[in-house]
N, C-alpha and C positions, 0 to 999 in steps of 0.2 A: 504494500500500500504506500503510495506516494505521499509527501507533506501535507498538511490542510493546505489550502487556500482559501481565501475570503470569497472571491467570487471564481467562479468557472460557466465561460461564456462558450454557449455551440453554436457555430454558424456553418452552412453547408456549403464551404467553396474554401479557396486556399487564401483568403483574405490581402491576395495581390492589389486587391484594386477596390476595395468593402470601404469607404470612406470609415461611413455610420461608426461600424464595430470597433475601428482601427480609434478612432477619435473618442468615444464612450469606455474603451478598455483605457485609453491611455489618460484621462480625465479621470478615472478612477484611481488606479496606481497612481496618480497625482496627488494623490487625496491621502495619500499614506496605507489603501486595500492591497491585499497579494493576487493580482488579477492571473491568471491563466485563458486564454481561448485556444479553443479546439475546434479547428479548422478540418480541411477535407484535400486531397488531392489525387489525381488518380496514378492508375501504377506506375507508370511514364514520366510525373512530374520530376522538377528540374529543383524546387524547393527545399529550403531544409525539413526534414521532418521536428526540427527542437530549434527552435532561437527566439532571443531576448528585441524587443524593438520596442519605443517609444515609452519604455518605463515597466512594460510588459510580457507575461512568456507566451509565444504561441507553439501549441502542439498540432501537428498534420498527422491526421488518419491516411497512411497510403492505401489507397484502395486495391484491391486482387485484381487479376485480372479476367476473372471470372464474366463471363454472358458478352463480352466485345461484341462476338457477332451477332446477336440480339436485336429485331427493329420493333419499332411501335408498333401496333400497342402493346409488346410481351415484355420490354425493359423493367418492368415492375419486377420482376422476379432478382436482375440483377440490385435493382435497389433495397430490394429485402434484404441479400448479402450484403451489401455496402452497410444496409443498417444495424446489420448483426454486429457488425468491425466497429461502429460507435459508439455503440449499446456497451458494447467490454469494457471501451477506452472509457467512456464517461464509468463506467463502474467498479475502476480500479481507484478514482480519484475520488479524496474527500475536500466537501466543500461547505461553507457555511450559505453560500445563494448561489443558486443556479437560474443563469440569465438567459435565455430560449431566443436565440433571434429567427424568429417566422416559424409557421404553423409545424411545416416536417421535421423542427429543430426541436419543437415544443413537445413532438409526439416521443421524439426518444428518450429528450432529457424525463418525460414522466417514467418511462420503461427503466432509463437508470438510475433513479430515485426511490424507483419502487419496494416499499420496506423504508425505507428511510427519510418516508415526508415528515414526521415529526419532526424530525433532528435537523431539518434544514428547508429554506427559505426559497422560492421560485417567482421568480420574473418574465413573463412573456413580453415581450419586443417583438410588436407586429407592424413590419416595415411595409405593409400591404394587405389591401383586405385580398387576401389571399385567394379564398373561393370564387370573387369577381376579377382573376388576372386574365387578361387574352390567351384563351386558351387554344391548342389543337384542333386544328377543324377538321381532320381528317374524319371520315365515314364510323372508322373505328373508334380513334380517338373522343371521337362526339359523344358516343352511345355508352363510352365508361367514365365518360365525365357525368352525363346525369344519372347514371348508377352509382356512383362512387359518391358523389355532393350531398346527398343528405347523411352519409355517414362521415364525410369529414366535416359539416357543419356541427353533427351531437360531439363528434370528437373537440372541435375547440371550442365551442361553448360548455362542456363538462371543464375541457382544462384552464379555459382562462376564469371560469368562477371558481376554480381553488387555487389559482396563482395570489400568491401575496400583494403582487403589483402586475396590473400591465402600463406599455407605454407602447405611444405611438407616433406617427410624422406627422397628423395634420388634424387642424380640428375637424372635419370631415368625415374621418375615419374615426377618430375619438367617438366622433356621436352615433354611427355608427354600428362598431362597436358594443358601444354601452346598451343602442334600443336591441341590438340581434340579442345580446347573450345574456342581457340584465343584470348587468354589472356597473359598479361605478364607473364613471367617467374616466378612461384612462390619461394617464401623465400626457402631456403630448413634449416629447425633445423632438423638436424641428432639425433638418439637418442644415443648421446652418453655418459656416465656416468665418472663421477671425479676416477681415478685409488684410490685404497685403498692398504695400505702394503703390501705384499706378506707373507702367511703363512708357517710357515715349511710343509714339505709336509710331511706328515703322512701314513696310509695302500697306495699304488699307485691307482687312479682312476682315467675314465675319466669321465664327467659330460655333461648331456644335460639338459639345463633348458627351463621353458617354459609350456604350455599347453601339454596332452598327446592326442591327437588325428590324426588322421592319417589322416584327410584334409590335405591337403597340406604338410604334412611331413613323412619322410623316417622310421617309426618307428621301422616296420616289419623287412627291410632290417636292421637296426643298429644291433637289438637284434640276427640274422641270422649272422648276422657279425662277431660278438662277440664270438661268439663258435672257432672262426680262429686267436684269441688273445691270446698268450698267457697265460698261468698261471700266478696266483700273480697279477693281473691287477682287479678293479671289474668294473662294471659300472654302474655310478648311475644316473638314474633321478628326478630332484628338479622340481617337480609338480605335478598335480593332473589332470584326465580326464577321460573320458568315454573309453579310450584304453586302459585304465591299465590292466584291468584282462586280457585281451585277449594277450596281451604283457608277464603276468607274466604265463600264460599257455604256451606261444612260449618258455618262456626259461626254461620251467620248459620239454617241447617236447626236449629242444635240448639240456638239459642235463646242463645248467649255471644258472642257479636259485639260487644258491650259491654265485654266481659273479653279479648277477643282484639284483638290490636293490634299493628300492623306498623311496624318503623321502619328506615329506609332503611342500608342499612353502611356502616360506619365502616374507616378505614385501620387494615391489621394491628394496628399500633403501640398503637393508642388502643382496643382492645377490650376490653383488664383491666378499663382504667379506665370505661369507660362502664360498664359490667356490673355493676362492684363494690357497688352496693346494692340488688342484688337478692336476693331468700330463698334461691334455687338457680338450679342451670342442668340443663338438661335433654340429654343426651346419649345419642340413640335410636336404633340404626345395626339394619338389617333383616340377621338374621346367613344371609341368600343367596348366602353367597360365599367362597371360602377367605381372600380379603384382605379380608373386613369381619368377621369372626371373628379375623384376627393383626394388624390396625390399631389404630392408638392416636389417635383425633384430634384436630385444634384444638384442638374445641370442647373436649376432659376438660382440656386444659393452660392454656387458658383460663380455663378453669372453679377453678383452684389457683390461678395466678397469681391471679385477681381475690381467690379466697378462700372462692370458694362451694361448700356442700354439691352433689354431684349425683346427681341419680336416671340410672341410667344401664343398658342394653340390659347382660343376662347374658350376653353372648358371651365366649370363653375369656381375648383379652389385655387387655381393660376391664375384664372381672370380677378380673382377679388383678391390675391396679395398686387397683384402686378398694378390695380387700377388701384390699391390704399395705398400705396409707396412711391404711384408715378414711376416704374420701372421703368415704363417701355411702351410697348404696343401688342393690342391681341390681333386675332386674325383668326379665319375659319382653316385652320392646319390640314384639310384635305383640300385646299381648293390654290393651287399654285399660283394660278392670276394672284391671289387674294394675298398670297404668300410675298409674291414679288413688288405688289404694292406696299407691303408695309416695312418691307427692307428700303425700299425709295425713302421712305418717311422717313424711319429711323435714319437714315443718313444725311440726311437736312441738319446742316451745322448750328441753328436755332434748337432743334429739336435733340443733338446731342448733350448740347451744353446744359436744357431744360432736365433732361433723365437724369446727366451725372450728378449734377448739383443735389437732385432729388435722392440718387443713391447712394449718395456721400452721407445722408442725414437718416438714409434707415440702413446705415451701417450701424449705428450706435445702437438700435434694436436687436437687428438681424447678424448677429455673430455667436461664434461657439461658445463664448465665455457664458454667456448667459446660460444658452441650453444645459453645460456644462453645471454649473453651480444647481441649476434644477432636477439635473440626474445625480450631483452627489446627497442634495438634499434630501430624496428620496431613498437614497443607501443611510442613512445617516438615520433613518425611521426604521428600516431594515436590519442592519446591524450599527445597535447605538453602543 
Protein backbone atom coordinates (compact mmCIF):
# COMPACT_ATOMS: atom_id res chain seq x y z
CA UNK A 1 0.00 0.00 0.00
CA UNK A 2 1.35 3.31 -1.04
CA UNK A 3 1.59 6.64 1.33
CA UNK A 4 -1.88 8.44 2.16
CA UNK A 5 -2.59 11.38 0.09
CA UNK A 6 -4.82 14.04 0.75
CA UNK A 7 -6.45 14.06 -2.47
CA UNK A 8 -6.39 11.56 -5.55
CA UNK A 9 -7.70 12.99 -8.78
CA UNK A 10 -8.88 10.26 -11.82
CA UNK A 11 -9.17 11.63 -15.01
CA UNK A 12 -9.38 9.53 -18.32
CA UNK A 13 -6.56 10.79 -20.64
CA UNK A 14 -2.75 11.38 -20.02
CA UNK A 15 -3.28 14.95 -18.97
CA UNK A 16 -0.88 16.35 -21.95
CA UNK A 17 -3.08 18.97 -22.67
CA UNK A 18 -6.33 18.77 -19.54
CA UNK A 19 -5.90 22.48 -18.74
CA UNK A 20 -8.86 22.04 -15.94
CA UNK A 21 -7.20 19.09 -13.98
CA UNK A 22 -3.45 20.26 -14.49
CA UNK A 23 -4.51 23.92 -12.81
CA UNK A 24 -7.14 22.47 -9.93
CA UNK A 25 -4.24 19.72 -8.87
CA UNK A 26 -1.64 22.34 -8.82
CA UNK A 27 -3.98 25.16 -6.96
CA UNK A 28 -4.28 22.41 -4.42
CA UNK A 29 -0.71 21.31 -3.62
CA UNK A 30 -0.42 25.10 -3.53
CA UNK A 31 -2.54 25.05 -0.71
CA UNK A 32 -0.02 22.82 1.20
CA UNK A 33 -2.67 19.13 0.19
CA UNK A 34 -0.58 15.89 -1.07
CA UNK A 35 -2.24 15.85 -4.55
CA UNK A 36 -1.64 12.72 -6.72
CA UNK A 37 -3.61 12.32 -10.34
CA UNK A 38 -4.15 9.33 -12.03
CA UNK A 39 -4.19 9.61 -15.55
CA UNK A 40 -4.44 7.03 -18.52
CA UNK A 41 -2.25 6.25 -21.55
CA UNK A 42 -2.31 3.73 -23.95
CA UNK A 43 0.37 0.84 -24.47
CA UNK A 44 2.39 2.83 -27.12
CA UNK A 45 2.51 6.07 -25.13
CA UNK A 46 5.65 8.00 -25.02
CA UNK A 47 4.88 9.42 -21.39
CA UNK A 48 6.21 8.82 -18.05
CA UNK A 49 4.25 6.41 -16.38
CA UNK A 50 5.52 8.50 -12.59
CA UNK A 51 6.44 12.34 -12.51
CA UNK A 52 6.30 15.32 -10.25
CA UNK A 53 4.99 18.68 -12.26
CA UNK A 54 3.49 21.87 -11.01
CA UNK A 55 3.80 21.14 -7.22
CA UNK A 56 2.14 17.78 -8.11
CA UNK A 57 2.43 13.69 -8.80
CA UNK A 58 0.97 12.37 -11.79
CA UNK A 59 0.48 8.55 -12.06
CA UNK A 60 -0.25 6.88 -15.94
CA UNK A 61 -2.29 3.63 -16.13
CA UNK A 62 -0.42 2.19 -19.27
CA UNK A 63 -3.17 0.49 -20.97
CA UNK A 64 -2.67 -3.44 -22.50
CA UNK A 65 -2.90 -3.98 -25.51
CA UNK A 66 -5.75 -5.89 -25.54
CA UNK A 67 -9.10 -5.48 -28.22
CA UNK A 68 -6.77 -2.88 -30.97
CA UNK A 69 -8.50 -4.59 -33.43
CA UNK A 70 -11.89 -4.00 -32.09
CA UNK A 71 -14.50 -1.40 -34.05
CA UNK A 72 -17.65 0.35 -32.86
CA UNK A 73 -19.83 -0.56 -31.57
CA UNK A 74 -17.86 -3.62 -29.78
CA UNK A 75 -14.82 -1.26 -28.18
CA UNK A 76 -16.87 -1.57 -24.82
CA UNK A 77 -15.44 -4.75 -24.12
CA UNK A 78 -11.82 -3.28 -24.41
CA UNK A 79 -12.83 -0.43 -22.02
CA UNK A 80 -14.04 -2.99 -19.57
CA UNK A 81 -10.34 -4.05 -19.56
CA UNK A 82 -8.88 -0.71 -19.53
CA UNK A 83 -11.35 -0.35 -16.47
CA UNK A 84 -10.31 -3.21 -14.70
CA UNK A 85 -6.38 -1.70 -14.99
CA UNK A 86 -7.87 1.58 -12.88
CA UNK A 87 -10.01 -0.07 -10.65
CA UNK A 88 -6.50 -1.81 -9.17
CA UNK A 89 -4.46 1.30 -9.42
CA UNK A 90 -7.16 3.50 -7.60
CA UNK A 91 -7.25 0.42 -5.14
CA UNK A 92 -3.97 0.10 -4.02
CA UNK A 93 -3.83 3.96 -3.09
CA UNK A 94 -5.08 5.50 0.05
CA UNK A 95 -6.66 8.66 0.09
CA UNK A 96 -8.58 11.12 2.25
CA UNK A 97 -10.87 12.67 -1.02
CA UNK A 98 -11.35 11.26 -4.10
CA UNK A 99 -11.81 13.85 -6.82
CA UNK A 100 -13.81 12.08 -10.12
CA UNK A 101 -13.38 14.39 -13.16
CA UNK A 102 -16.41 13.38 -15.54
CA UNK A 103 -19.10 10.74 -15.27
CA UNK A 104 -16.79 7.38 -16.41
CA UNK A 105 -14.05 8.63 -13.95
CA UNK A 106 -16.80 8.85 -11.21
CA UNK A 107 -18.10 5.24 -12.08
CA UNK A 108 -14.64 3.64 -11.08
CA UNK A 109 -13.48 5.89 -8.46
CA UNK A 110 -17.06 4.54 -6.75
CA UNK A 111 -15.98 0.70 -7.80
CA UNK A 112 -12.48 1.67 -5.88
CA UNK A 113 -13.91 3.01 -2.96
CA UNK A 114 -16.16 0.45 -2.52
CA UNK A 115 -15.88 -0.65 1.21
CA UNK A 116 -14.20 2.37 2.04
CA UNK A 117 -16.88 5.30 1.63
CA UNK A 118 -16.93 5.94 5.29
CA UNK A 119 -13.36 6.55 5.65
CA UNK A 120 -13.15 8.88 2.86
CA UNK A 121 -14.56 11.92 1.01
CA UNK A 122 -15.73 12.10 -2.80
CA UNK A 123 -15.86 14.87 -5.29
CA UNK A 124 -17.50 14.75 -8.75
CA UNK A 125 -16.10 17.35 -11.34
CA UNK A 126 -18.41 17.35 -14.08
CA UNK A 127 -16.75 19.17 -16.97
CA UNK A 128 -19.97 18.24 -19.14
CA UNK A 129 -23.22 17.35 -18.91
CA UNK A 130 -22.01 14.20 -20.11
CA UNK A 131 -25.23 12.26 -21.26
CA UNK A 132 -26.08 15.50 -23.74
CA UNK A 133 -22.23 15.30 -25.52
CA UNK A 134 -22.56 14.98 -29.43
CA UNK A 135 -22.72 11.65 -29.79
CA UNK A 136 -22.05 8.77 -32.58
CA UNK A 137 -24.54 8.80 -35.13
CA UNK A 138 -23.61 5.72 -36.59
CA UNK A 139 -26.84 3.14 -37.11
CA UNK A 140 -25.35 1.10 -34.27
CA UNK A 141 -23.98 3.53 -32.32
CA UNK A 142 -27.57 5.22 -32.08
CA UNK A 143 -29.52 2.32 -30.92
CA UNK A 144 -26.90 1.67 -27.64
CA UNK A 145 -26.93 5.04 -26.92
CA UNK A 146 -30.64 5.13 -26.19
CA UNK A 147 -30.20 1.69 -24.53
CA UNK A 148 -27.47 2.45 -22.55
CA UNK A 149 -28.90 6.47 -21.40
CA UNK A 150 -31.22 5.65 -18.96
CA UNK A 151 -28.94 3.40 -17.01
CA UNK A 152 -26.01 5.97 -17.07
CA UNK A 153 -28.43 8.77 -16.13
CA UNK A 154 -29.64 6.36 -12.44
CA UNK A 155 -25.85 5.75 -12.41
CA UNK A 156 -24.92 9.51 -11.91
CA UNK A 157 -27.66 10.68 -10.27
CA UNK A 158 -27.29 7.74 -7.47
CA UNK A 159 -23.57 8.85 -7.43
CA UNK A 160 -23.53 12.52 -7.52
CA UNK A 161 -26.33 12.48 -4.46
CA UNK A 162 -23.69 10.67 -2.39
CA UNK A 163 -20.64 12.72 -3.48
CA UNK A 164 -19.72 15.08 -0.70
CA UNK A 165 -19.38 17.86 -3.30
CA UNK A 166 -19.98 18.35 -7.00
CA UNK A 167 -18.41 21.09 -9.05
CA UNK A 168 -18.92 22.25 -12.36
CA UNK A 169 -17.96 24.88 -15.53
CA UNK A 170 -20.90 26.89 -15.95
CA UNK A 171 -23.95 28.06 -14.29
CA UNK A 172 -25.94 26.39 -16.98
CA UNK A 173 -24.95 23.15 -16.06
CA UNK A 174 -24.94 24.00 -12.39
CA UNK A 175 -28.72 24.31 -12.67
CA UNK A 176 -28.99 21.60 -14.58
CA UNK A 177 -27.48 19.55 -12.65
CA UNK A 178 -29.14 20.38 -9.48
CA UNK A 179 -33.01 20.03 -11.25
CA UNK A 180 -32.00 16.40 -13.09
CA UNK A 181 -30.55 14.77 -9.96
CA UNK A 182 -31.96 16.88 -6.80
CA UNK A 183 -29.06 17.88 -5.45
CA UNK A 184 -27.78 21.02 -4.21
CA UNK A 185 -26.42 23.53 -6.54
CA UNK A 186 -23.02 22.51 -7.57
CA UNK A 187 -19.73 24.67 -6.94
CA UNK A 188 -19.24 26.16 -10.25
CA UNK A 189 -14.89 26.66 -10.86
CA UNK A 190 -15.01 28.34 -14.30
CA UNK A 191 -12.02 27.43 -16.30
CA UNK A 192 -10.76 30.57 -16.30
CA UNK A 193 -6.94 31.32 -16.69
CA UNK A 194 -4.47 34.38 -14.84
CA UNK A 195 -4.38 37.05 -18.04
CA UNK A 196 -0.51 37.16 -19.37
CA UNK A 197 1.03 40.50 -21.08
CA UNK A 198 -0.09 41.23 -24.26
CA UNK A 199 2.39 40.72 -27.38
CA UNK A 200 3.09 43.12 -30.06
CA UNK A 201 1.05 41.96 -32.80
CA UNK A 202 3.11 40.67 -35.46
CA UNK A 203 1.85 39.18 -39.54
CA UNK A 204 -2.24 39.88 -38.50
CA UNK A 205 -4.13 36.49 -37.51
CA UNK A 206 -6.84 35.16 -36.02
CA UNK A 207 -6.44 31.98 -33.89
CA UNK A 208 -8.61 28.90 -32.84
CA UNK A 209 -7.23 26.66 -30.24
CA UNK A 210 -8.31 23.45 -29.17
CA UNK A 211 -9.00 19.86 -30.48
CA UNK A 212 -9.54 19.70 -34.53
CA UNK A 213 -12.51 17.68 -34.87
CA UNK A 214 -15.79 18.55 -36.10
CA UNK A 215 -17.89 16.82 -33.16
CA UNK A 216 -19.36 19.57 -31.95
CA UNK A 217 -17.45 22.37 -33.75
CA UNK A 218 -17.90 24.60 -36.65
CA UNK A 219 -14.63 23.78 -38.55
CA UNK A 220 -15.89 23.35 -42.06
CA UNK A 221 -17.80 26.50 -41.86
CA UNK A 222 -14.77 28.65 -40.20
CA UNK A 223 -12.26 27.55 -43.17
CA UNK A 224 -15.52 28.39 -45.86
CA UNK A 225 -15.51 31.50 -44.04
CA UNK A 226 -12.35 32.49 -44.45
CA UNK A 227 -12.11 32.79 -48.20
CA UNK A 228 -14.69 36.12 -47.57
CA UNK A 229 -11.67 37.63 -45.32
CA UNK A 230 -9.86 39.62 -46.45
CA UNK A 231 -6.36 39.72 -47.75
CA UNK A 232 -3.32 40.09 -45.35
CA UNK A 233 -5.35 38.27 -42.49
CA UNK A 234 -4.10 34.37 -42.16
CA UNK A 235 -5.69 31.82 -39.85
CA UNK A 236 -4.23 29.78 -37.75
CA UNK A 237 -5.19 26.75 -35.77
CA UNK A 238 -3.19 25.71 -32.36
CA UNK A 239 -3.92 21.91 -32.34
CA UNK A 240 -3.90 18.69 -33.59
CA UNK A 241 -6.83 16.10 -34.72
CA UNK A 242 -8.23 13.75 -36.92
CA UNK A 243 -9.86 16.93 -39.08
CA UNK A 244 -6.81 18.33 -40.02
CA UNK A 245 -6.24 16.86 -43.40
CA UNK A 246 -9.71 17.05 -44.47
CA UNK A 247 -9.72 20.87 -43.24
CA UNK A 248 -6.32 21.47 -45.15
CA UNK A 249 -7.88 19.81 -48.47
CA UNK A 250 -11.12 22.45 -47.82
CA UNK A 251 -8.64 25.40 -48.02
CA UNK A 252 -6.54 24.06 -50.36
CA UNK A 253 -10.47 23.45 -52.69
CA UNK A 254 -11.09 27.03 -51.88
CA UNK A 255 -8.02 28.58 -52.93
CA UNK A 256 -6.56 29.85 -48.99
CA UNK A 257 -4.16 27.38 -48.02
CA UNK A 258 -1.73 30.13 -48.20
CA UNK A 259 -3.66 31.84 -45.25
CA UNK A 260 -4.48 28.79 -43.43
CA UNK A 261 -1.83 27.36 -41.24
CA UNK A 262 -1.48 24.70 -38.67
CA UNK A 263 0.62 24.72 -35.69
CA UNK A 264 1.23 22.00 -33.55
CA UNK A 265 -0.14 22.41 -29.28
CA UNK A 266 1.23 23.87 -26.84
CA UNK A 267 1.00 22.95 -22.86
CA UNK A 268 -2.12 24.32 -21.19
CA UNK A 269 0.19 26.63 -19.24
CA UNK A 270 1.67 28.51 -22.31
CA UNK A 271 -1.59 29.01 -24.48
CA UNK A 272 -2.31 32.91 -23.35
CA UNK A 273 0.96 33.49 -24.17
CA UNK A 274 1.44 32.18 -27.49
CA UNK A 275 -1.86 33.43 -28.74
CA UNK A 276 -1.47 36.91 -27.29
CA UNK A 277 -0.62 38.67 -30.63
CA UNK A 278 -3.16 37.75 -32.52
CA UNK A 279 -6.30 40.12 -33.85
CA UNK A 280 -8.89 37.53 -32.39
CA UNK A 281 -9.78 34.05 -31.52
CA UNK A 282 -12.32 32.32 -32.87
CA UNK A 283 -14.67 30.29 -30.75
CA UNK A 284 -17.32 28.11 -32.95
CA UNK A 285 -19.07 25.33 -30.94
CA UNK A 286 -22.13 23.46 -33.34
CA UNK A 287 -25.14 24.27 -30.71
CA UNK A 288 -26.25 20.09 -31.32
CA UNK A 289 -26.55 19.44 -27.92
CA UNK A 290 -27.82 20.60 -24.55
CA UNK A 291 -24.13 20.66 -23.07
CA UNK A 292 -22.62 22.80 -26.15
CA UNK A 293 -25.41 25.35 -25.63
CA UNK A 294 -24.63 25.44 -21.38
CA UNK A 295 -20.68 25.04 -21.93
CA UNK A 296 -18.21 27.74 -21.54
CA UNK A 297 -14.90 26.71 -23.19
CA UNK A 298 -11.18 26.87 -23.04
CA UNK A 299 -10.84 28.26 -25.81
CA UNK A 300 -13.50 31.83 -24.77
CA UNK A 301 -11.19 31.83 -21.22
CA UNK A 302 -8.29 31.64 -23.39
CA UNK A 303 -9.28 33.95 -25.44
CA UNK A 304 -9.45 36.84 -22.07
CA UNK A 305 -6.65 35.61 -20.58
CA UNK A 306 -4.42 36.25 -23.75
CA UNK A 307 -6.70 39.59 -24.35
CA UNK A 308 -8.32 38.80 -27.40
CA UNK A 309 -11.48 40.14 -29.15
CA UNK A 310 -13.62 36.97 -30.01
CA UNK A 311 -16.01 36.05 -32.72
CA UNK A 312 -17.96 33.44 -31.00
CA UNK A 313 -21.02 30.80 -31.84
CA UNK A 314 -24.76 32.43 -30.51
CA UNK A 315 -25.60 29.76 -28.23
CA UNK A 316 -27.27 30.71 -24.99
CA UNK A 317 -24.17 30.40 -22.14
CA UNK A 318 -21.32 32.16 -24.64
CA UNK A 319 -23.72 34.51 -25.85
CA UNK A 320 -24.45 35.90 -22.21
CA UNK A 321 -20.63 35.94 -20.87
CA UNK A 322 -19.47 37.33 -24.21
CA UNK A 323 -22.56 40.07 -24.40
CA UNK A 324 -21.87 40.92 -20.06
CA UNK A 325 -18.12 41.43 -20.70
CA UNK A 326 -18.27 43.15 -24.33
CA UNK A 327 -15.93 40.21 -25.50
CA UNK A 328 -16.45 40.23 -28.88
CA UNK A 329 -19.07 39.37 -31.39
CA UNK A 330 -21.78 36.34 -31.66
CA UNK A 331 -22.71 34.91 -34.90
CA UNK A 332 -24.91 31.86 -36.13
CA UNK A 333 -21.42 29.30 -36.11
CA UNK A 334 -23.06 27.15 -38.80
CA UNK A 335 -23.63 29.65 -41.21
CA UNK A 336 -20.16 30.98 -42.93
CA UNK A 337 -21.43 34.15 -44.65
CA UNK A 338 -22.46 34.95 -41.13
CA UNK A 339 -19.18 33.80 -39.83
CA UNK A 340 -17.07 35.91 -42.24
CA UNK A 341 -19.17 38.88 -41.50
CA UNK A 342 -18.21 39.07 -38.05
CA UNK A 343 -14.49 38.57 -38.47
CA UNK A 344 -14.94 41.82 -40.83
CA UNK A 345 -16.33 43.48 -37.79
CA UNK A 346 -14.07 42.29 -35.26
CA UNK A 347 -11.30 43.75 -37.31
CA UNK A 348 -12.41 47.38 -37.56
CA UNK A 349 -9.73 49.14 -35.47
CA UNK A 350 -12.70 51.12 -33.42
CA UNK A 351 -14.11 47.98 -32.70
CA UNK A 352 -10.62 46.37 -31.53
CA UNK A 353 -9.63 48.91 -29.32
CA UNK A 354 -13.64 48.87 -27.89
CA UNK A 355 -13.34 44.60 -26.81
CA UNK A 356 -9.66 45.06 -25.58
CA UNK A 357 -10.39 47.99 -23.25
CA UNK A 358 -13.59 45.85 -22.37
CA UNK A 359 -11.40 42.77 -21.66
CA UNK A 360 -8.77 44.22 -19.81
CA UNK A 361 -11.46 45.07 -17.07
CA UNK A 362 -13.03 41.43 -16.92
CA UNK A 363 -9.80 40.36 -16.47
CA UNK A 364 -9.94 41.40 -12.90
CA UNK A 365 -13.16 38.96 -12.68
CA UNK A 366 -12.21 36.38 -15.18
CA UNK A 367 -8.91 34.76 -13.97
CA UNK A 368 -7.76 31.53 -12.14
CA UNK A 369 -6.85 33.19 -8.86
CA UNK A 370 -10.39 33.60 -8.07
CA UNK A 371 -11.67 30.16 -9.27
CA UNK A 372 -8.77 28.99 -7.40
CA UNK A 373 -9.33 30.25 -3.91
CA UNK A 374 -13.09 28.95 -4.60
CA UNK A 375 -11.92 25.25 -5.17
CA UNK A 376 -9.45 25.56 -2.13
CA UNK A 377 -12.37 26.99 0.00
CA UNK A 378 -14.33 24.07 -0.78
CA UNK A 379 -11.33 21.42 0.24
CA UNK A 380 -10.89 23.46 3.28
CA UNK A 381 -14.82 22.36 4.23
CA UNK A 382 -13.73 18.82 3.10
CA UNK A 383 -10.65 18.34 4.89
CA UNK A 384 -10.40 21.03 7.77
Amino acid sequence: MEPEYDIVMLVLNDLSFDGRVRREAAALAGHGWRVLVIGTQRAGGTLPDDEHVLGFRIRRVRYGRFGHSLRRPWRWARHILQAVQIVRALSRIRARVYHAHDLPALLLVAAARWGRRSETRLVYDSHELYLHLPRDRSRHGDRLYRLARPIWFAMERRLARGADAVITVSEPIARCLAWWYGIPRPVVISNCIDPVPPAPAQNPYLVHTGDLTNRGRCLDELVEAFAAVPEGVDLVFLGNGEARAALEVRAQTLGVENRVRFVSPVKPEAVAETISDAQAALVLLRPDSWHSRATLPNKLFEAVAAGLPVVASDKFAVRRMVESYRLGIVCDATDPAAIAGAIRRILEPERQAEHRQAIKAAQHRLNWRAEAERLAALYRELLP
